[in-house]
N, C-alpha and C positions, 0 to 999 in steps of 0.2 A: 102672033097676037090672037088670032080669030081660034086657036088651038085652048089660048088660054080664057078667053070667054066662054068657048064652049066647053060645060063642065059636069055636062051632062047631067042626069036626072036630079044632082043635085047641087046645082047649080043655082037655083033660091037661096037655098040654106045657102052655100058657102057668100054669094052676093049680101043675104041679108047680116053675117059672122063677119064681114067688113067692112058694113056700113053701121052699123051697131059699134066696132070697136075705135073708128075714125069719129063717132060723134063722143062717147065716153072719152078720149084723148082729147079733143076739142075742149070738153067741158073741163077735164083737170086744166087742162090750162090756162085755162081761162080764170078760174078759180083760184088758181094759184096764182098768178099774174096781178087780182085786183085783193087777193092777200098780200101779194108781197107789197103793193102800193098803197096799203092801210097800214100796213108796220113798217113803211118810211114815213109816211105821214107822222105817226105815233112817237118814232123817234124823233124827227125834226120838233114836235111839240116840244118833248121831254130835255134835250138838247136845249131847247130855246130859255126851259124855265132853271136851266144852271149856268148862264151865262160866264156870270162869277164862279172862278176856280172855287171849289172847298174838298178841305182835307178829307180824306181816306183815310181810315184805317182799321187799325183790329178793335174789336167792339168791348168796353171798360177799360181801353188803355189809355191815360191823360196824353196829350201830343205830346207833352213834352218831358215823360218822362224816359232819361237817360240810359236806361237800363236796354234800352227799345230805339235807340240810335245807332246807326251804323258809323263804323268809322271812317272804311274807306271812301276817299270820294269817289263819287260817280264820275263813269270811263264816257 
């Protein structure tokens, strides 16, 4: 250990090349972390205001046209 401390003349540099990259790592994650807990929040809103199932589908199709129904049943 005391080998790897000493690091000789440039041993600032490389000290401040790990404390520099430990604090950048800290920040992404941190960042990322109170992202990803903003876009649960977002979703649980978004979630909340379709409580009620509603149809899906392809965009100018009537639901209920025939042509656009499957036959088989669902497995």
């Amino acid at each position: 250990m005391p080998d790897f401390l000493h690091m000789g003349e440039y041993g600032s540099f490389i000290a401040a090349a790990y404390i520099i990259a430990a604090v950048v790592m800290a920040g992404l994650f941190v960042a990322s972390w109170r992202r990803l807990r903003e876009r649960e929040t977002a979703l649980a809103d978004l979630l909340e205001t379709f409580e009620e199932p509603t149809s899906v589908g392809p965009v100018g199709i009537p639901a209920n046209d025939s042509r656009y129904q499957r036959d088989d049943p669902p497995s």
